[in-house]
C-alpha positions as CSV (number, residue, x, y, z in Angstrom):
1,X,0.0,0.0,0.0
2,X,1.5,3.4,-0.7
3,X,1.5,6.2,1.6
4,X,0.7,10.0,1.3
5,X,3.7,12.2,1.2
6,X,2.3,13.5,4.7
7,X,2.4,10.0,6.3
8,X,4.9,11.0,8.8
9,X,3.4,13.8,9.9
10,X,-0.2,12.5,10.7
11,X,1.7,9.6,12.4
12,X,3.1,12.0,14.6
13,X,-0.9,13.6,15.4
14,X,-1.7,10.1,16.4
15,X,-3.8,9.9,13.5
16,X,-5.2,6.0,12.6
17,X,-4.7,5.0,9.5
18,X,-6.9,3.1,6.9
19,X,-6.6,2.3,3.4
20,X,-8.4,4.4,1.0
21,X,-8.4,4.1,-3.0
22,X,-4.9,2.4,-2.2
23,X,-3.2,4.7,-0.3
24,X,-2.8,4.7,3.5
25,X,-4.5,8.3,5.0
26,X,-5.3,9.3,8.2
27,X,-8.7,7.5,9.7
28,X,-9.1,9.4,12.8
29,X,-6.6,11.7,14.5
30,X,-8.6,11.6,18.1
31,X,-12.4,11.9,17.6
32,X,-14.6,11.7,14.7
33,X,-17.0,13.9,16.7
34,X,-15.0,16.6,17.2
35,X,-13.2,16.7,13.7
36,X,-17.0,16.7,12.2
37,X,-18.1,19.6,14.5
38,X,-14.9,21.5,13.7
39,X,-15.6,21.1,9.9
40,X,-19.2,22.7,11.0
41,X,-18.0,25.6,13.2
42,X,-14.4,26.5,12.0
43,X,-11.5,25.2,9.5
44,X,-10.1,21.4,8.8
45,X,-7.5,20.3,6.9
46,X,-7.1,17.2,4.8
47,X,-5.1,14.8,3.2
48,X,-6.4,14.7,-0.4
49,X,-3.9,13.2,-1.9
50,X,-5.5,10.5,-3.3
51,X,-7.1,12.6,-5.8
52,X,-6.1,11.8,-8.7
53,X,-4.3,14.7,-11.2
54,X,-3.7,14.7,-14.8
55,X,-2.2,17.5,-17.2
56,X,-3.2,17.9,-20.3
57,X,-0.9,19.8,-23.3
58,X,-1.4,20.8,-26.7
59,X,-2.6,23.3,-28.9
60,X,-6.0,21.1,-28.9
61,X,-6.4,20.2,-25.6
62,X,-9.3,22.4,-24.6
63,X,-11.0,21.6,-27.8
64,X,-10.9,18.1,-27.5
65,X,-11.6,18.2,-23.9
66,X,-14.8,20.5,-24.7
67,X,-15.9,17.6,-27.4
68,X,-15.3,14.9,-24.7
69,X,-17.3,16.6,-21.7
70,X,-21.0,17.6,-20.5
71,X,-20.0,20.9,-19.5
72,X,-19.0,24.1,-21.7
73,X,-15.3,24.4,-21.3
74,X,-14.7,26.7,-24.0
75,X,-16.2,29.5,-21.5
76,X,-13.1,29.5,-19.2
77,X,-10.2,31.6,-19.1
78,X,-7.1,30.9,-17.4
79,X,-7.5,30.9,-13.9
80,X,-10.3,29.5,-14.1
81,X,-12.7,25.7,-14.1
82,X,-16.0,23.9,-14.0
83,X,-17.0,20.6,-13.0
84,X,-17.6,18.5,-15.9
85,X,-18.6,14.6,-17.1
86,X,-17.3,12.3,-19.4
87,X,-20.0,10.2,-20.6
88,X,-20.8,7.6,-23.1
89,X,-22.3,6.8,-25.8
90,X,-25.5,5.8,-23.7
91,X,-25.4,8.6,-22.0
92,X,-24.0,7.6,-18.4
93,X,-21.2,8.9,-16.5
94,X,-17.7,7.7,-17.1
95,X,-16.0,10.0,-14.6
96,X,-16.9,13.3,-12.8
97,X,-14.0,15.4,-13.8
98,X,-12.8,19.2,-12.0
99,X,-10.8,21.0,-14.9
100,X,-8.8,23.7,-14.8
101,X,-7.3,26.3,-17.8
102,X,-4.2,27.2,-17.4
103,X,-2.0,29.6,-19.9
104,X,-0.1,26.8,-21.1
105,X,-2.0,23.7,-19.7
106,X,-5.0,21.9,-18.6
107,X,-5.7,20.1,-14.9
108,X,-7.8,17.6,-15.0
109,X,-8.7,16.3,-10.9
110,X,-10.6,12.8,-11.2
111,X,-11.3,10.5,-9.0
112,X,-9.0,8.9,-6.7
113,X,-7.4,5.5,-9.0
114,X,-9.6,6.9,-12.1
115,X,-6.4,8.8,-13.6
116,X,-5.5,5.9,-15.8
117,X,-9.7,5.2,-16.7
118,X,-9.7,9.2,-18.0
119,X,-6.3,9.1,-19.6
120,X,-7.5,5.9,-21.3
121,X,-11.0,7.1,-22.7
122,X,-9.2,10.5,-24.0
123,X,-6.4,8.7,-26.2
124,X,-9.0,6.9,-27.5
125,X,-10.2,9.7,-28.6
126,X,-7.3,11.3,-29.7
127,X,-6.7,11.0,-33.7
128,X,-4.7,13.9,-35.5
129,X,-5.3,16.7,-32.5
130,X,-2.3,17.4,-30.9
131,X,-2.9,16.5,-27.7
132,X,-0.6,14.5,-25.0
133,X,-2.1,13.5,-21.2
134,X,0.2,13.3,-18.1
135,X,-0.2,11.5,-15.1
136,X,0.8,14.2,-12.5
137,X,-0.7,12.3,-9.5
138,X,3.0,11.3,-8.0
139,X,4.5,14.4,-8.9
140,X,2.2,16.8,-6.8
141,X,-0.5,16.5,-4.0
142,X,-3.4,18.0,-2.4
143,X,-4.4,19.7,0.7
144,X,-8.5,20.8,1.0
145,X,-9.5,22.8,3.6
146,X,-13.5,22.5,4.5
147,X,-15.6,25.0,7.1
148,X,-17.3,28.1,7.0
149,X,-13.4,29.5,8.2
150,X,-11.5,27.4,5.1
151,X,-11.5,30.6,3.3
152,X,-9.9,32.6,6.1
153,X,-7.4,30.2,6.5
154,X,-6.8,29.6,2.9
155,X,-5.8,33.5,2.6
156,X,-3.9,33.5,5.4
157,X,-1.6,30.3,3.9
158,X,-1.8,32.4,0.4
159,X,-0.7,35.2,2.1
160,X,-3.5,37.0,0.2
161,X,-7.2,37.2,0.4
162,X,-8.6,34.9,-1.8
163,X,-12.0,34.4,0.1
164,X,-14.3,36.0,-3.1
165,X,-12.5,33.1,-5.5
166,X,-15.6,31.6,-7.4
167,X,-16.4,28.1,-7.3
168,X,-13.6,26.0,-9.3
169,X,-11.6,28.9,-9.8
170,X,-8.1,29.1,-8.6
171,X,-4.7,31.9,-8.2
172,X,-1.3,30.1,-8.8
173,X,1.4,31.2,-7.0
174,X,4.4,28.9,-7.8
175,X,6.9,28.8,-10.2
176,X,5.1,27.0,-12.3
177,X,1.2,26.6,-12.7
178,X,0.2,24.1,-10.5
179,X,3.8,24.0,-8.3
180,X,1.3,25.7,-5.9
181,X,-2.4,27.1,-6.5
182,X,-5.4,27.4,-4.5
183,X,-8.5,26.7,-5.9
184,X,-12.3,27.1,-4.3
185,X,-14.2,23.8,-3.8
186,X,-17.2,22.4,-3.1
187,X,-18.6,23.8,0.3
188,X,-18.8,21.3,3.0
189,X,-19.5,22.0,6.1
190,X,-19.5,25.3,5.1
191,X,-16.9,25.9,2.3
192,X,-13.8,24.6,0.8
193,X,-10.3,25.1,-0.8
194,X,-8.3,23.3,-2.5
195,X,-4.3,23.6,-2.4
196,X,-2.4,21.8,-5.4
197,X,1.6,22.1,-4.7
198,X,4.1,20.0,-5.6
199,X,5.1,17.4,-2.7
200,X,8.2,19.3,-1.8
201,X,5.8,21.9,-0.1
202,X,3.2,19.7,1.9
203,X,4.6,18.9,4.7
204,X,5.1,23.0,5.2
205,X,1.7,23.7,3.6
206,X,0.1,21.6,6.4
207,X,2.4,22.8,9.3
208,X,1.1,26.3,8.0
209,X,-2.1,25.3,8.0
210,X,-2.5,24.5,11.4
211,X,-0.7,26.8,12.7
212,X,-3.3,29.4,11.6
213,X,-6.3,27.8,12.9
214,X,-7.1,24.4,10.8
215,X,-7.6,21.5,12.4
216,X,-6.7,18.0,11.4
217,X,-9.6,15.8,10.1
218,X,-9.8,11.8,8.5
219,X,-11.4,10.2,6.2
220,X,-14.1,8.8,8.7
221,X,-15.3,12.3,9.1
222,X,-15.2,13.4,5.9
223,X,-17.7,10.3,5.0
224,X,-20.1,11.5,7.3
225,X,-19.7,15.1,5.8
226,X,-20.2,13.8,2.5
227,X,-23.1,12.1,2.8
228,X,-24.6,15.1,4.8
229,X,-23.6,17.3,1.6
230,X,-25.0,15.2,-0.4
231,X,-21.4,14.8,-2.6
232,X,-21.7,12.1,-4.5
233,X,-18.5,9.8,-5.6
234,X,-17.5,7.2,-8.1
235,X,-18.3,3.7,-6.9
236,X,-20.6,4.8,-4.6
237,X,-23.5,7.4,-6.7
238,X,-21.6,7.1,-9.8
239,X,-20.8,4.5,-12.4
240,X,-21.7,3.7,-15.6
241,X,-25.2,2.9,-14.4
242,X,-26.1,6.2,-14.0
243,X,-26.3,9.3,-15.8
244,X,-25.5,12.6,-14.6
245,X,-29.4,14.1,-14.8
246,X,-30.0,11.3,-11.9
247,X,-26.7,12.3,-10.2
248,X,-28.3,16.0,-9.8
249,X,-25.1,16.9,-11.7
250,X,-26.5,19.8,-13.8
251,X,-24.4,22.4,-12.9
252,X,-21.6,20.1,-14.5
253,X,-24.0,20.0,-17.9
254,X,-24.4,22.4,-20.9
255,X,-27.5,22.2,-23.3
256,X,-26.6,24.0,-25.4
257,X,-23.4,23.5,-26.2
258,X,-23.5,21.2,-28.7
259,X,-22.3,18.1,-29.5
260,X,-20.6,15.1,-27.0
261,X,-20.4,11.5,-26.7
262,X,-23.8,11.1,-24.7
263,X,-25.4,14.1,-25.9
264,X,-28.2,13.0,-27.1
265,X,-29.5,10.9,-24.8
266,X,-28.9,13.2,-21.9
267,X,-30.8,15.8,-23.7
268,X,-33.6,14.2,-24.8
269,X,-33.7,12.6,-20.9
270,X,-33.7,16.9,-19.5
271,X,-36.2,17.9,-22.6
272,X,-39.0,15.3,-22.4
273,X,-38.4,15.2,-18.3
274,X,-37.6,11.1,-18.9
275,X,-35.5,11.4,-15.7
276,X,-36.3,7.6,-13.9
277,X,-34.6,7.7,-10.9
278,X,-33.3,10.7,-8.7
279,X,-29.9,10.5,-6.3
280,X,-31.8,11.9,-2.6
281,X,-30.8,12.1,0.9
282,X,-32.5,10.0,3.5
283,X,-32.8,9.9,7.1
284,X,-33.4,6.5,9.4
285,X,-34.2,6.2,13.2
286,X,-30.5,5.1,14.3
287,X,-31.6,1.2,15.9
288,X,-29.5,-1.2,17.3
289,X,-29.0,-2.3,13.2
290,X,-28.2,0.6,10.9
291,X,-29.8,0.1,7.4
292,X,-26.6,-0.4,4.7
293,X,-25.3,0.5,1.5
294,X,-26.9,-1.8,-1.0
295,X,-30.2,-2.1,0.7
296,X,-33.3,-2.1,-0.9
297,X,-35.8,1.0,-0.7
298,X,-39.6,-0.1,-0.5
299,X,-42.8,2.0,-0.2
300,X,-46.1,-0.2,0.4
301,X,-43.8,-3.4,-0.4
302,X,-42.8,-2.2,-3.9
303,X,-39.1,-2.3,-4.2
304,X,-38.6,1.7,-5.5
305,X,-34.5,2.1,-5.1
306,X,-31.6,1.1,-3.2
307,X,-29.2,3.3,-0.7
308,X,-25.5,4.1,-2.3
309,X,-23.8,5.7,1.2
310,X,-25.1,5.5,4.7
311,X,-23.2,7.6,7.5
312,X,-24.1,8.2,11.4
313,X,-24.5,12.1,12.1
314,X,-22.6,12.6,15.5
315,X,-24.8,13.9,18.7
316,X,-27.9,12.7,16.6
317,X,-30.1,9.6,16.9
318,X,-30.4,8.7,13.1
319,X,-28.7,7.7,10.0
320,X,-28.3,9.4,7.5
321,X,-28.3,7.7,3.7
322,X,-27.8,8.7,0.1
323,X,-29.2,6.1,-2.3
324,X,-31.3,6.2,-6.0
325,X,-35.1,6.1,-6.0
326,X,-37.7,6.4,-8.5
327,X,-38.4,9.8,-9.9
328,X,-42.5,10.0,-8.5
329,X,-40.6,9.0,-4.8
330,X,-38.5,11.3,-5.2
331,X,-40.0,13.9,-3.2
332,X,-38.7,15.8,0.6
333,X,-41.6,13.6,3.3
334,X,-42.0,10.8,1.4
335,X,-41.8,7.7,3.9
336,X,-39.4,4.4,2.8
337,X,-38.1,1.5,4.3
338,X,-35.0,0.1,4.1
339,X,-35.1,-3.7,3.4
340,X,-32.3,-5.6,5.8
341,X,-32.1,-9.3,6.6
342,X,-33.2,-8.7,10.5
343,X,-36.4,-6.9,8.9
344,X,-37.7,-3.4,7.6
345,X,-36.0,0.0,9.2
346,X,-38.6,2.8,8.7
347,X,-37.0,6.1,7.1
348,X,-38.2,9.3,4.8
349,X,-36.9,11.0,1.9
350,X,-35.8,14.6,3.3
351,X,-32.6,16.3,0.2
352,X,-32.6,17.5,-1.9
353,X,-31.9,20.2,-1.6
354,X,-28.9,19.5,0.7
355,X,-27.3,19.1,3.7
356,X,-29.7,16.3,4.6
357,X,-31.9,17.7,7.6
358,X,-30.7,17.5,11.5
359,X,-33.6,15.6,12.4
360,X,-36.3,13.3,11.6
């Protein structure tokens, strides 16, 4: 198993450590509570170096890019990205991709051990473009910060206030592009930044990052955060199963844009409202046996979906779930059980929109 440039360092914070997408990261430093209610009330940091990262050269890499992805990439300038899907012919998601314009390059974050997948499906689509794909993953890693003070604290490592950076979009600072940039992220818990550097600047990156009011947080936390936030990730809420309507990944789709592999069918899915089943968040009375991922969803004894992720909210008698159900289920109140082999756990549909509620 191969370990994070930042091993020795979360050793020495007593962190736990687990394997995740085949790399060893922290678990748990001390309490999953209190890393989860600091993520809610201040700043966290995290390993995210499991990410995976790919640059993209070439006079035609945006273009290709653009004809590969859901999303209308031909909108950004440098310094700035969009969340995007690669998708087949059928229509479903192949990977959810972040990518960023550079002046000279394109970033491409995927999921973690999806590098080679995307690298893969984009020379196969490569014919006279000049376009070449690099797997960066080794050569650089990733710090996010995630809390309603990750932006403080992201300005205050930058040495500049970044805290108005739009979603996706990112200031290098380094040498090079991406030898150190900071880049707004999804908000959970209450916001997020990213920090790409180079792994010669980590270990000081995350010293920093402490030291100015971040506090340390694993991967068992961040699960429950997730879930909360309603993030979904490949393997869990996406696969080639599903397309990205069902995902709620909109914001990551163009419709007018034109043509890409998938196109069609995604289109005429959003025009004629063909939609089957909906991602949604769901919460359960927390019994002496949780419901589990891959459980069936009934209503009345009709098998209507299945749950994806399922995650205990700390301080708080429930479970909370992520899972698929039909599209006429889909709706905030509308009561479900989850099917287990001891018997039927009694739950209701309550996100979107997200986080999932506090309370039944």
């Amino acid at each position: 198993m191969e370990r994070s440039p930042l091993y020795e360092i979360h050793k020495s914070l007593g962190a736990t450590f687990s394997d995740y997408n085949g790399l060893e990261l922290p678990r748990v430093y001390s309490s999953i509570g209190d890393e989860y209610r600091a993520a809610k009330t201040s700043a966290v940091a995290m390993d995210r170096c499991c990410v995976g990262r790919l640059q993209v050269v070439g006079k035609d890499a945006l273009d290709l890019l653009h004809r590969l992805t859901t999303n209308n990439l031909n909108l950004l300038k440098p310094g700035e990205g969009m969340s995007a899907a690669l998708t087949s012919a059928k229509g479903r998601i192949v990977e959810h991709l972040v990518v960023y314009l550079g002046k000279r390059t394109v970033l491409l974050l995927t999921s973690p051990q999806n590098q080679e997948k995307v690298a893969k499906w984009i020379d196969h689509y490569t014919f006279i473009e000049d376009v070449k794909v690099e797997d960066v993953t080794d050569k650089c890693g990733m710090i996010s910060l995630y809390g309603p003070l990750a932006p403080k604290v992201a300005s205050e490592i930058a040495g500049q206030d970044i805290r108005q950076l739009p979603l996706h979009h990112y200031v290098s600072l380094g040498s090079d592009e991406w030898d150190l940039c900071f880049t707004r992220a999804e908000a959970i818990g209450g916001d997020g930044f990213h920090i790409i550097a180079n792994r010669q600047s980590l270990q000081e990156l995350w010293r920093t990052a402490l030291k100015v009011g971040a506090r340390p947080m694993g991967e068992a936390a961040f699960e429950i955060l997730r879930v909360e936030y309603g993030i979904p990730v490949y393997g869990k809420e996406l696969s080639e199963a599903v397309n990205p309507l069902e995902a709620h990944l909109n914001d990551s789709v163009s419709f007018n844009k034109g043509c890409y592999i998938g196109q069609e069918v995604i289109a005429r899915l959003n025009t004629y409202k063909k939609v089957q089943k909906y991602l949604v968040g769901l919460l359960f009375l927390l019994l002496e046996q949780a419901p589990r991922p891959g459980s069936k969803l009934e209503i009345d004894g009709q098998e209507v979906g299945f749950l994806t992720s399922v995650a205990q909210k700390p301080g708080f008698q429930v479970t909370m779930a992520l899972g698929y159900i039909r599209a006429k289920y889909a709706s905030p109140g509308t009561g479900v059980c989850a099917v287990e082999d001891a018997g039927k756990i009694e739950g209701k549909v309550v996100a979107p929109p997200f986080p999932i509620a506090a309370e039944i």
